[in-house]
C-alpha positions as CSV (number, residue, x, y, z in Angstrom):
1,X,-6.7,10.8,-39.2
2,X,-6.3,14.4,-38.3
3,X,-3.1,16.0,-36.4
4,X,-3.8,19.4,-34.8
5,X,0.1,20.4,-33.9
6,X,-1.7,23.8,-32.5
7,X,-3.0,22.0,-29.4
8,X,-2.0,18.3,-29.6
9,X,-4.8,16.4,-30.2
10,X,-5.1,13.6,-33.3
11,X,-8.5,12.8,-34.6
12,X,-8.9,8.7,-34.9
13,X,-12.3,9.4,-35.9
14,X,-13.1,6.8,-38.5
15,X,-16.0,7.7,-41.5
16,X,-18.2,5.0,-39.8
17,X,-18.4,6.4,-36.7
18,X,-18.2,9.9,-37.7
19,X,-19.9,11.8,-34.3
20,X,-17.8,9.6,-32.1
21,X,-15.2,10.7,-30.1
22,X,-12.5,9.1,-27.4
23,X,-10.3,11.5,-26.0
24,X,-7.4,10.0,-24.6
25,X,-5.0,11.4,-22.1
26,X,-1.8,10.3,-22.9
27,X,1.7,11.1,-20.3
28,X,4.9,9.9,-19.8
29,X,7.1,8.5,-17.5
30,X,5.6,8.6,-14.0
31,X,7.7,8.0,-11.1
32,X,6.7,9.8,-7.7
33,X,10.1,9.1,-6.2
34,X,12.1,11.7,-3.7
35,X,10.3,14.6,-2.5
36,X,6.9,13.6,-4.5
37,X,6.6,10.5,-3.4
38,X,7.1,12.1,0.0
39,X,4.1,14.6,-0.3
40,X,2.3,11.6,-1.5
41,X,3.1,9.0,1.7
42,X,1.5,12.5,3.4
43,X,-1.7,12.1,1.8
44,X,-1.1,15.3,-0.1
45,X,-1.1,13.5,-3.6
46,X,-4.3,16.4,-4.9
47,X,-1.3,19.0,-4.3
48,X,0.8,17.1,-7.2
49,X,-2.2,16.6,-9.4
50,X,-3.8,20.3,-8.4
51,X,-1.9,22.5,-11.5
52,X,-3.0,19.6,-14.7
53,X,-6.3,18.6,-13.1
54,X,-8.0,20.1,-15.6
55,X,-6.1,17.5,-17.9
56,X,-6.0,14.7,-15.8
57,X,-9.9,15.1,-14.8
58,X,-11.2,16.1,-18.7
59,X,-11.0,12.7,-20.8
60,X,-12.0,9.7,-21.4
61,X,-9.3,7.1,-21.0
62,X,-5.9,8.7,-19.1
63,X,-2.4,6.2,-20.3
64,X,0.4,6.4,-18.1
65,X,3.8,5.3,-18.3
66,X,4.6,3.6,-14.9
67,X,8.3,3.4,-14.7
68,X,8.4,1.6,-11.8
69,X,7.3,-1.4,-9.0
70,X,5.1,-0.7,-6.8
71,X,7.0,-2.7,-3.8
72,X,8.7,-2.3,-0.7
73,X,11.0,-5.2,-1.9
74,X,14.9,-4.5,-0.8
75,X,15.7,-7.2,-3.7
76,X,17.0,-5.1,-6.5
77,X,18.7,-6.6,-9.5
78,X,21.8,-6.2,-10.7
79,X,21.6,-4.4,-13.9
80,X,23.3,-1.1,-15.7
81,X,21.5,2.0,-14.3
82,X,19.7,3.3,-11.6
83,X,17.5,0.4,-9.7
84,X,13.8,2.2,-8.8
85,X,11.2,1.7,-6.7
86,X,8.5,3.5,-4.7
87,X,6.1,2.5,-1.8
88,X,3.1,0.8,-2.7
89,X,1.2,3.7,-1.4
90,X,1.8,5.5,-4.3
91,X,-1.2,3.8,-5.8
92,X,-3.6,6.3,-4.6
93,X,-1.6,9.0,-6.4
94,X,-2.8,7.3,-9.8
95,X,-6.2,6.9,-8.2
96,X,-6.4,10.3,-7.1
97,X,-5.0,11.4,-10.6
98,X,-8.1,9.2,-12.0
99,X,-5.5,7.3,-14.2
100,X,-7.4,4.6,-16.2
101,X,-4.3,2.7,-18.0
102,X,-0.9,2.0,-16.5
103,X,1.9,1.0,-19.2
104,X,4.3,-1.5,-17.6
105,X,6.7,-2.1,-20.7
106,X,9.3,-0.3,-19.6
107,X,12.7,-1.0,-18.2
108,X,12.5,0.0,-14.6
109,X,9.5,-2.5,-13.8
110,X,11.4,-5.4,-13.2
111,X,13.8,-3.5,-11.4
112,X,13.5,-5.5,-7.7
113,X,12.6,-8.7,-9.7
114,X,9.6,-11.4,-10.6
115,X,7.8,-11.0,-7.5
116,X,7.6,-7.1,-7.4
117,X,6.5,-7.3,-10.9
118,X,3.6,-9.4,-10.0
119,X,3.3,-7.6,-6.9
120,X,2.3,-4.3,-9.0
121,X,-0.2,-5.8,-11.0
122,X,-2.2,-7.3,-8.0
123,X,-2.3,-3.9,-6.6
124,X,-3.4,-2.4,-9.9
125,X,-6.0,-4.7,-10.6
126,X,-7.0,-4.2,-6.7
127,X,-8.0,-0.6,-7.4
128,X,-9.2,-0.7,-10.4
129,X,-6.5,0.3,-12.5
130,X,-5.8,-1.7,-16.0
131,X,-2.4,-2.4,-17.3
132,X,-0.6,-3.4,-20.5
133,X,2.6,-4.5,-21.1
134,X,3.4,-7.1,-18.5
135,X,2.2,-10.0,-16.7
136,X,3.2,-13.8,-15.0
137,X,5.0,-14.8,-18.7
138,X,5.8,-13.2,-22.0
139,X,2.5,-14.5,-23.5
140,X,0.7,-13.2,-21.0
141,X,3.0,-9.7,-21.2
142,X,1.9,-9.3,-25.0
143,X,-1.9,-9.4,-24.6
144,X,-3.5,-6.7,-25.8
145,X,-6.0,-4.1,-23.8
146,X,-8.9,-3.7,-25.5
147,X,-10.8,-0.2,-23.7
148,X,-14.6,0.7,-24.5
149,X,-15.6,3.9,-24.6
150,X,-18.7,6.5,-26.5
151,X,-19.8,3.1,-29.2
152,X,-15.6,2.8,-29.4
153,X,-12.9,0.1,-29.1
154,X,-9.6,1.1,-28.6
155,X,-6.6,-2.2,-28.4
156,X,-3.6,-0.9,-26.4
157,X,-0.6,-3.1,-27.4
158,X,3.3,-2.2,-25.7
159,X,6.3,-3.3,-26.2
160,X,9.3,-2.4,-24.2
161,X,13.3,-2.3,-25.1
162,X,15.1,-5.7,-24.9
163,X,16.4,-5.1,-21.7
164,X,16.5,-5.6,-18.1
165,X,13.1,-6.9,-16.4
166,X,12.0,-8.7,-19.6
167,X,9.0,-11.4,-19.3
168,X,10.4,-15.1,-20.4
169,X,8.4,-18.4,-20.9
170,X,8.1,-19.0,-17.4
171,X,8.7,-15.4,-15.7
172,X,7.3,-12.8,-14.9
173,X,8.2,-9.1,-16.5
174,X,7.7,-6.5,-19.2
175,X,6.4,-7.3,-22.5
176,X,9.5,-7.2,-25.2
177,X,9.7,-6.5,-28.4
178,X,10.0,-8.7,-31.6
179,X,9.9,-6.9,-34.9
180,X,8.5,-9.4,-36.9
181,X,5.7,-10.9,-33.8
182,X,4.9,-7.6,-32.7
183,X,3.6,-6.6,-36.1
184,X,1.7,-9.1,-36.7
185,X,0.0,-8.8,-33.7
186,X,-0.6,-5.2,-34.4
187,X,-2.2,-6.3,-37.9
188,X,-4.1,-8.9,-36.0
189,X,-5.1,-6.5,-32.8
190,X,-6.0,-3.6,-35.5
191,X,-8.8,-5.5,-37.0
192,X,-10.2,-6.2,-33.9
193,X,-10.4,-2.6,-32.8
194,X,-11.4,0.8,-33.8
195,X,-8.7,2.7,-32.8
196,X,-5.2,0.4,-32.6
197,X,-3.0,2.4,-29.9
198,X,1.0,1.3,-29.8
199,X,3.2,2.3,-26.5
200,X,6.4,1.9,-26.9
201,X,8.4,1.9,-23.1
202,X,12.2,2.4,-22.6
């Protein structure tokens, strides 16, 4: 592995595949709430992406952080800290953004419950848009991504804080994390992969 600190980028290459090449387009928290999500309900959302388009446009495989439901659900929980949300029309931002992967192991996507939860990840898998990091259960939650890309396979595996929106047995949420389960999985994933990736949401 090579880290170039000059302009960001790490080389996964491994000496097997030496001429092959996945660049990944990695970026935070993403929440178009308040004036953005505004410009976006306009059908403006190029104006947001316009100055990193370059970015969002040059890669293979873009990873977002979505810190919040998609949902127009007035059902918030009860938790410590700010309860988010933004209109499900905020979709096409991450469309228009060309975002490939949304994380959803954070601890805003439970924020109005089970049902906006699984109301996100319809309307991901609706346009397209793969996830990691949640699902109907916590078995489900933990399953990793596996991506394909130039003769590559990357696994995506997240785990998110134990906190608020949390998947259980039998509902729906984020995918938590267990020290001891979650590496072993990651020993498991790696050998099924050529690149292992590891998101880790708050």
């Amino acid at each position: 592995m090579k880290i170039n600190l000059l302009n960001g980028t790490v080389d996964l290459r491994k000496q097997r595949y030496p001429d092959s090449e996945m660049h990944i387009l990695f970026a935070g928290d993403v929440c178009p709430r308040f004036r953005t999500e505004k410009i976006i309900l306009e059908g403006q959302s190029n104006r947001i992406i316009e100055p990193a388009a370059s970015a969002f446009f040059n890669k293979d495989i873009s990873i977002i952080n979505l810190e919040t439901p998609l949902t127009n659900s007035d059902k918030g929980i009860i938790k410590t800290g700010p309860v988010i949300k933004v209109d499900p029309y905020c979709v096409n931002f991450l469309k228009a953004a060309k975002i490939d992967v949304c994380n959803l192991a954070n601890n805003h996507i439970g924020d109005y419950g089970s049902e906006s939860v699984l109301e996100t990840i319809e309307l991901l898998k609706q346009n397209d848009i793969e996830f990691v990091g949640a699902g109907p259960d916590l078995q489900d939650a933990r399953k990793p991504l596996f991506l394909f890309k130039n003769g590559l396979r990357a696994a995506v595996l997240s785990y998110a804080e134990n906190e608020f929106g949390g998947a259980e047995k039998n509902k729906p949420g984020s995918s938590t994390l267990c020290p001891i389960q979650s590496i072993n999985q990651v020993k498991e994933v790696s050998s099924q992969a050529d690149i292992t990736i590891v998101l880790n949401g708050t």
